[in-house]
N, C-alpha and C positions, 0 to 999 in steps of 0.2 A: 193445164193444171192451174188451178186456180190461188192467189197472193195467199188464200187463210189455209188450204191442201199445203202448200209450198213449208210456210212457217211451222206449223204440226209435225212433219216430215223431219223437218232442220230439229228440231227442238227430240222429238224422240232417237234422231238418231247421233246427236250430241251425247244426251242421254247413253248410249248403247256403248259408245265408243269411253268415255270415259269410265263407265262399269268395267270395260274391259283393258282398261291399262290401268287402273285400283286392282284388279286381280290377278297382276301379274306375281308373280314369285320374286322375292328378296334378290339380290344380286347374289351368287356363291362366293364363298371367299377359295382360294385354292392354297391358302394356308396362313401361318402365322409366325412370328419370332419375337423370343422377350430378349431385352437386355437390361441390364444393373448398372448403376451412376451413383459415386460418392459423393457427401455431402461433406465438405470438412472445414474445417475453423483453427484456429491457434489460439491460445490465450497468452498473450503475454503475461510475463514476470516481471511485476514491480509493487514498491514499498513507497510508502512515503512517510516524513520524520517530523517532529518541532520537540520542542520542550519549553516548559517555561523557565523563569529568570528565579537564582535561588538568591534569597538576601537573606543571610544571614543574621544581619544585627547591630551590637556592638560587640568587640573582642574584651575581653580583660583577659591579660596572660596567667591571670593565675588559675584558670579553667581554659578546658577547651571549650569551643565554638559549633556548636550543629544544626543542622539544617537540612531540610531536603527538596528535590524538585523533584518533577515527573515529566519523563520522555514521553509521548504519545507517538505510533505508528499503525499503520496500519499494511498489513500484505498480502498479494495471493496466496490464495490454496494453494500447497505444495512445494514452495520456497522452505529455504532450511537459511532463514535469516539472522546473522548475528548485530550488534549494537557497538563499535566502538564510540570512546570517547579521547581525544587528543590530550596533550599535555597542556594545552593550550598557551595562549598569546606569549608568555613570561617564563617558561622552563626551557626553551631550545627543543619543543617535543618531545621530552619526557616523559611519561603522566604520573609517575610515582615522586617527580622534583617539581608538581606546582606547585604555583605561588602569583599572589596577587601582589599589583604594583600599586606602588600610593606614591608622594609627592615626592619622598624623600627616604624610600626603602620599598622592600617588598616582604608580604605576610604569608607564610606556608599553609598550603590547605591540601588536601585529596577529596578525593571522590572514590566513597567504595560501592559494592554491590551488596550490602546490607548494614543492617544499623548497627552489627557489633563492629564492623570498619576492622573487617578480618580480609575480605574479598578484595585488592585495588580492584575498580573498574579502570582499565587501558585500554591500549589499540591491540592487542594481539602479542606485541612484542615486547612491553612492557606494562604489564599488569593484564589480567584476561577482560577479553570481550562476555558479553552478555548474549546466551542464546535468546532469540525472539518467537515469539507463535506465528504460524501464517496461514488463519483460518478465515482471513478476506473481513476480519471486524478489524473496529478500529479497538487497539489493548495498550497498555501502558505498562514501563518502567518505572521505579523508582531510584533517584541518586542520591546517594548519602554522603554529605558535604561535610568534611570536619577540618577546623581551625586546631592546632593541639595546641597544647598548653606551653607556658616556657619562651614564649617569644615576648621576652620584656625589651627588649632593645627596637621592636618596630615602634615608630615615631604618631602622634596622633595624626588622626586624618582618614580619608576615605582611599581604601583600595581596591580594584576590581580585574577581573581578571575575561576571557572570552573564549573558553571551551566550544570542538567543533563536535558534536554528535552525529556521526555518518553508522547506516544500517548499508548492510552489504548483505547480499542472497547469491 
């Protein structure tokens, strides 16, 4: 047989052999099974708080004093969030006996939950909490600060006081 018979040979029957394992049939499968798998997540529950700082002014006792600030929060969807606010630094925890402190006395003031200062805003236990929205924006409160009238015996000078605003869900 001659080297160019030899390569011809090789080369067609390459050829032949690869035709025939390309036309083999697919593997069979001899069956199947599905299964199902959760996917799951939690969202936590939380708010978060500030407000700004209310200045009032100057007092004269022969009028009351008013003024307001705004609480800003924001909380998850589905929370059923309320707003207290404490008696703060100068009532022993009251919030219906604040009062701000100056050098040489101290000046009565509240915080209600509207501007006729019908509502106290308190902690729950004295004077009510404020319900909150929790549709995940950030929404704001308003505090209605009022000095009354009648307090001519507090002394000149600057007094101040430091109310705690906690949201609870």
């Amino acid at each position: 047989m001659t080297l160019r018979r030899f390569f011809a040979l090789a080369v067609v029957s390459s050829g032949v052999i690869s035709a025939c394992l390309m036309a083999r049939p697919a593997p069979a499968f001899a069956g199947s099974a599905d299964t199902t798998f959760n996917v799951n997540a939690t969202v936590a529950g939380s708010c978060t708080i500030s407000a700004t700082d209310v200045n009032l002014g100057t007092y004269d006792p022969g009028s009351a004093l008013n003024g307001t600030g705004t609480i800003t929060y924001q909380c998850t969807p589905g929370l059923s969030p309320s707003i207290a606010l404490d008696g703060g630094s100068n009532s022993s925890g009251n919030p219906s006996g604040r009062e701000m402190s100056g050098s040489s006395g101290f000046l009565s003031y509240n915080i209600y939950q509207d501007d006729s200062d019908t509502v106290l805003w308190g902690d729950g236990t004295d004077g009510s909490t404020v319900s909150a929205t929790a549709d995940g924006n950030q929404d704001t409160a308003t505090t209605y600060v009022t000095v009354p009238s009648g307090q001519s015996s507090a002394a000149a000078g600057s007094y101040t006081d430091t109310v705690t605003a906690t949201i609870n869900w």
